[in-house]
DOLUMZA-474033 format. One record per residue (C-alpha): residue number from 0; z, x, y. Coordinates in pm, 1 decimal, always signed. Each point is the difference from the previous one (the first is absolute). Layout:
% DOLUMZA-474033
NODE	num	zz	xx	yy
NODE	NUM	Z	X	Y
...
This chain:
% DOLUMZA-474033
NODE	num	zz	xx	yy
NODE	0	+16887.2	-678.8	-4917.1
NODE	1	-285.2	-75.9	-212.6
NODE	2	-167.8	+193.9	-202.6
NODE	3	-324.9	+190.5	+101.0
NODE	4	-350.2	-27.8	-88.8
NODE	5	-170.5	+317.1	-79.0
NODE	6	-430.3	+44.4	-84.5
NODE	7	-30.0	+388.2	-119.4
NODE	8	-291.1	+82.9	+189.3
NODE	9	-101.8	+346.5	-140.0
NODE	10	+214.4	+299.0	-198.6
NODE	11	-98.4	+351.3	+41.9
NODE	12	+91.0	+237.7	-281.3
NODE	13	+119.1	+318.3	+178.9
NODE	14	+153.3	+227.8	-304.6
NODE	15	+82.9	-86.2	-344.7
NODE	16	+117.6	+364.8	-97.1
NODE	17	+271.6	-91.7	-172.7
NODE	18	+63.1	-336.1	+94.0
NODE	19	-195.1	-218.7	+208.9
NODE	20	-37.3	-57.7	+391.5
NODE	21	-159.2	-247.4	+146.9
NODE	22	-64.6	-90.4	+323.7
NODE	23	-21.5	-420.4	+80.2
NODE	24	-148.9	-212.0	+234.1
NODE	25	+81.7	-350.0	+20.7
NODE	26	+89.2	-297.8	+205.1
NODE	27	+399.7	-148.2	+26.9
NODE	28	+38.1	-314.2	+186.2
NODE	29	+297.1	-2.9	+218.4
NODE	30	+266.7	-247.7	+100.2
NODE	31	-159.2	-139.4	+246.3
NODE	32	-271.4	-93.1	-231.5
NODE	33	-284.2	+301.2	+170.4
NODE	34	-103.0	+279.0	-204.4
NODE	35	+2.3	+360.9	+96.5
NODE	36	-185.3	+290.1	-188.0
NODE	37	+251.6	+273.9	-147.2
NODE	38	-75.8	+344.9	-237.9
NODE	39	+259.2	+114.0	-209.6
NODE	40	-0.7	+301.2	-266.9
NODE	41	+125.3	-104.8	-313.6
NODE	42	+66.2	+259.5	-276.3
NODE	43	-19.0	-165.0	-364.9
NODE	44	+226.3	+270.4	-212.5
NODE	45	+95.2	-305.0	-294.0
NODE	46	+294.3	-136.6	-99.9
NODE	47	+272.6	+128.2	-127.7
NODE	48	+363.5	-21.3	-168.2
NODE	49	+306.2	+155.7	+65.3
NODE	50	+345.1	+11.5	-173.2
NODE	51	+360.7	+39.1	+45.5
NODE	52	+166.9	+116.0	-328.8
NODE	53	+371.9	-66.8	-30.0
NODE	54	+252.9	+83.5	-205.4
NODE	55	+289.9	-264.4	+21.3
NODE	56	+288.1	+157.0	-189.3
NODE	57	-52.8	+339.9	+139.2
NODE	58	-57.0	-126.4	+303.5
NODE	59	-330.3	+253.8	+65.2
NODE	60	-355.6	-49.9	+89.1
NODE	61	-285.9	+197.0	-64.3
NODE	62	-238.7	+104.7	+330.8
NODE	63	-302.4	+253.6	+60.6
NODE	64	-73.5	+292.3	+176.1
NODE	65	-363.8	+63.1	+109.6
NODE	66	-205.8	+163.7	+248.5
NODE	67	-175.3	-253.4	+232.1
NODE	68	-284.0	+141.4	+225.8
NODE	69	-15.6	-299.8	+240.1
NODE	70	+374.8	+58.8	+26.4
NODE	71	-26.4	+374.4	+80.4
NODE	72	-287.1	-79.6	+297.5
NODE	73	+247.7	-243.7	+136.4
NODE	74	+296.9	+249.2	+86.5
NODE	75	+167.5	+2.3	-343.8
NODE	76	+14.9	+337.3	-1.1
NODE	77	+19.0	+69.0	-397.0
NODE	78	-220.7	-260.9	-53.4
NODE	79	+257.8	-78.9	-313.0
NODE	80	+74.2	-398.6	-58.9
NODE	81	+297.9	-189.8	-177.1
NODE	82	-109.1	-252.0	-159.6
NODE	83	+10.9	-282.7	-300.1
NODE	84	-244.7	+72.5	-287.0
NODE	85	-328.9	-137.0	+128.8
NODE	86	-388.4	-39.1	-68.7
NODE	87	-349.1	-180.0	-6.1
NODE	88	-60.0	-286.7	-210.7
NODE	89	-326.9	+152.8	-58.7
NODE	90	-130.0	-300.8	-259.0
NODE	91	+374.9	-125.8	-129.3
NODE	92	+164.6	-246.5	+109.4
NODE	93	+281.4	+88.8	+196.6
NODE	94	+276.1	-7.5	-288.9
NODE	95	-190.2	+229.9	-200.8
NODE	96	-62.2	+199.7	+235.8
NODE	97	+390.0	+91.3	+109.8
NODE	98	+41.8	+28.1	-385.1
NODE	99	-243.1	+245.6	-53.3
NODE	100	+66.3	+208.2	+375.4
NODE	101	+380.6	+0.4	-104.2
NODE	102	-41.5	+145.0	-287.9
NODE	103	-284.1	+213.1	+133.1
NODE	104	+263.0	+134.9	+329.7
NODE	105	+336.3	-4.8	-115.2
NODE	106	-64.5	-26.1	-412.9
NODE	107	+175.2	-278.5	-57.3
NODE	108	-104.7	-243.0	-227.9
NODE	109	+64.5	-384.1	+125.3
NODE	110	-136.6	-281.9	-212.2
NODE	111	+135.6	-259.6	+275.7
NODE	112	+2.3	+10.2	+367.6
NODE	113	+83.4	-269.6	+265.0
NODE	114	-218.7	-122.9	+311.2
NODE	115	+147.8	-32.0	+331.3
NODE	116	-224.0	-32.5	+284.4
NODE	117	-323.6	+57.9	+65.0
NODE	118	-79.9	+195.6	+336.4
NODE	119	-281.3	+82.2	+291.8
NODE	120	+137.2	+378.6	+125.7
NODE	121	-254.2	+50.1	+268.5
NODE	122	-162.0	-340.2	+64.3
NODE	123	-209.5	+105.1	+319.2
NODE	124	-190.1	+261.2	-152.8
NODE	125	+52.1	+26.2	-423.7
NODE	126	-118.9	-276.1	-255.1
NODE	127	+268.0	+88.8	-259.8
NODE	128	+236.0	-263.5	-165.7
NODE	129	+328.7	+184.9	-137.6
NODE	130	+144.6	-126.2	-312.0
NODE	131	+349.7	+92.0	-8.7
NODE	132	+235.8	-56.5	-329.4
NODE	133	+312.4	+147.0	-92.5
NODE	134	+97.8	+116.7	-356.7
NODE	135	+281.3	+134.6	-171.3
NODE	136	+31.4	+333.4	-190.5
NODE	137	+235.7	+175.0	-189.1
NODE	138	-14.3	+388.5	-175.6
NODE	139	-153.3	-182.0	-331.1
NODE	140	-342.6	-91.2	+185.0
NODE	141	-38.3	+354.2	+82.2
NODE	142	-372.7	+118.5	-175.2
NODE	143	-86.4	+291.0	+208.5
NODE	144	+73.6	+192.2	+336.3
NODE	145	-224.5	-229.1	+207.4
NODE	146	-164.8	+243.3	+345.0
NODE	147	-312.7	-174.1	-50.2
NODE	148	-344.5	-13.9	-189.0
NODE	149	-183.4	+353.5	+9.2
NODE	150	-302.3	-133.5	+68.8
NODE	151	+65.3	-210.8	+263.1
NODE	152	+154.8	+334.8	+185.7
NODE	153	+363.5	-129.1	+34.2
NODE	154	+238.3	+247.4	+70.3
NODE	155	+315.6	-257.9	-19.5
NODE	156	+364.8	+65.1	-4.5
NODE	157	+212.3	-272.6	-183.9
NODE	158	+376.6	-29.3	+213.4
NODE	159	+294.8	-212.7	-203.5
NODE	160	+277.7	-67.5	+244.1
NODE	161	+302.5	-259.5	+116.9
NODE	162	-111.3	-285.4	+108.7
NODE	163	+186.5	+96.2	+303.7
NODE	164	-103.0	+371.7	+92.3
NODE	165	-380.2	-195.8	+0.2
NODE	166	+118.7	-273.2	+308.5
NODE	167	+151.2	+298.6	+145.6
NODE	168	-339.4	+176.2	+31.6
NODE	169	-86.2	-324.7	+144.2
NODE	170	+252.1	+44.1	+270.4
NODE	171	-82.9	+374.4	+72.2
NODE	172	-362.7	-14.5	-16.7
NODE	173	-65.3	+162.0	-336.1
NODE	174	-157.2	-317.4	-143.4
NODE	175	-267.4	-151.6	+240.9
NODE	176	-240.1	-138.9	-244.4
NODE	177	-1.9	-395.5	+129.1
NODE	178	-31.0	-149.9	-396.8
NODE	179	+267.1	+261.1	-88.4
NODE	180	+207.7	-132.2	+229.8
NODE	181	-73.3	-397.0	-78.0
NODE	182	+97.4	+74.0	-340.0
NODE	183	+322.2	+165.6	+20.1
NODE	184	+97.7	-249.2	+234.9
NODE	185	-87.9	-293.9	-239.5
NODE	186	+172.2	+167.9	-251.2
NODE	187	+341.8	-43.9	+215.2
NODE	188	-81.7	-376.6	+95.2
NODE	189	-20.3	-34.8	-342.8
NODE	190	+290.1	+254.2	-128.1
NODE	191	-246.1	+137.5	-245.0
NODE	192	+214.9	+349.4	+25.3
């Protein structure tokens, strides 16, 4: 299969609220070499950085607990996530970004963190690029309670558990959040914990 030409023929900006979402014209030439017209919504939200922090000696990780709206509309019906700390790279790069979230979510403070995969989570429809890294902590790093920046509204609860009890909420449906769940599982590919 090769690979398809595309001319962007026109983009409508429909809402940029809070992010931004646009609507797009353009042209994708098939297989077959003949090109067909398609429109596709595409919401631009940024990119963003997410972390799995680890401790390997106590054999722990710390995850998040957060209300998601889009969740709640869905048929989650607390609307409450598990989930590794996470957040916009606004203008860092990713790296500082996870840094400065970590500390910002959990309050820990890491000075080193390690890049694992970069990831599309909703291809068809989102333009975000997921950084994930992992990084290890221990009780010394620990600056502050974490929950969150005031003004940013974040109402954040900061969960240390097993290693294990986390894949179990995995297993019974506790944990559904798809980086979440890449990142625990690279952590026991890699016996991290």
């Amino acid at each position: 299969m090769k690979d398809p030409k595309i001319k962007i023929k026109k983009t409508d900006l429909l809402s940029d609220n809070w992010y931004v979402l646009n609507k797009v014209t353009f042209d994708y030439q098939k297989n077959d070499n003949t090109w067909i017209t398609q429109k596709r919504e595409v919401y631009d939200r940024g990119n963003g950085s997410a972390i799995l922090l680890y401790n390997t000696q106590e054999k722990t990780v710390i995850l998040t607990r957060q209300f998601r709206l889009p969740t709640y509309l869905n048929g989650n019906k607390t609307g409450m996530m598990i989930e590794v700390c996470a957040g916009m790279l606004d203008q860092d790069n990713p790296e500082q970004c996870i840094i400065r979230e970590t500390e910002e979510e959990t309050g820990y403070r890491l000075t080193t963190v390690h890049k694992v995969m970069e990831t599309y989570m909703s291809p068809g429809a989102v333009t975000e690029i997921l950084y994930l890294f992992v990084g290890q902590y221990n009780e010394s790093m620990k600056v502050n309670d974490g929950g969150g920046v005031a003004h940013e509204e974040e109402n954040i609860d900061v969960m240390e558990m097993c290693y294990d009890e986390a894949c179990a909420m995995i297993d019974n449906g506790q944990i559904k959040d798809a980086k979440t769940i890449m990142l625990l599982q690279y952590a026991k590919i890699n016996n991290l914990v």
